[in-house]
N, C-alpha and C positions, 0 to 999 in steps of 0.2 A: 154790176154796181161797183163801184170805185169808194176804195176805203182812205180813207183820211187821217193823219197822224196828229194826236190830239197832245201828246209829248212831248218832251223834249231830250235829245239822244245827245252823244256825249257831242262836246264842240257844239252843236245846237243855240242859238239864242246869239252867240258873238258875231257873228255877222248879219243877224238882224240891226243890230246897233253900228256898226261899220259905216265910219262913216269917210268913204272914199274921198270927197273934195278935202274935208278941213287935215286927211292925213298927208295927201298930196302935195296942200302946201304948207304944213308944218315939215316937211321932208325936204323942198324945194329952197325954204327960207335957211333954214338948218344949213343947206349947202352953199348957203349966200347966190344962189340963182332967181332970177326975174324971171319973170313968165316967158319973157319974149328969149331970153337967153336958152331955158327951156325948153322952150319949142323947136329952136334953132337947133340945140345937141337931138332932139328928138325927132327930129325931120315931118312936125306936125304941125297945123296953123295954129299961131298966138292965141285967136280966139277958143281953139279947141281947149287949151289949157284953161283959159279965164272961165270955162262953162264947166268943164271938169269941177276944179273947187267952188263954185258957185252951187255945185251939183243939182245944176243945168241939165246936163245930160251924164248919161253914164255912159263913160269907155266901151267898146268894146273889149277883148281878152288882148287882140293885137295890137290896138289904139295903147292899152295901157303898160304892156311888153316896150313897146316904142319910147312911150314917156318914161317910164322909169328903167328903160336903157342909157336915158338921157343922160341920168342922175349915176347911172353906175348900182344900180338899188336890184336886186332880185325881185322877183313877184311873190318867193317865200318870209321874205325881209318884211319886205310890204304889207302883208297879211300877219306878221308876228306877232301877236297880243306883245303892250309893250307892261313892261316888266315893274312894278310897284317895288320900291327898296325899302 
């Protein structure tokens, strides 16, 4: 029988709310890049990005290593809860 976690552990809950497209391209506008500019530093099609923040589809781990190579962004960056002042 297979047991099930009915909790929440620590870090837990924050990437259910994660919301990969609209940080993509709050990331991408930030760095004044177009999609298509983007995709070019990222060596991925135009449309791959448009479906990304459409959240279309979701990246793979490599897909999104690549795009935000693009941008110069780590994948720990990327994921960093951002910071309330």
């Amino acid at each position: 029988m297979m047991e099930t976690r009915t909790g929440k552990g620590c870090g837990e809950g924050f990437m259910d709310d994660f919301d990969i497209g609209s940080r993509l391209k709050a990331m991408r506008t930030a760095g004044n890049l177009s999609q298509r500019q983007l995709a070019e530093q990222a060596g991925v099609p135009h449309a791959q990005i448009s479906n990304i923040e459409k959240n279309k589809i979701s990246p793979s781990i490599s897909t999104l290593r690549k795009v935000l190579g693009g941008m110069g962004v780590s994948m720990a960056d990327f994921f960093e809860p951002e910071r309330e002042d």
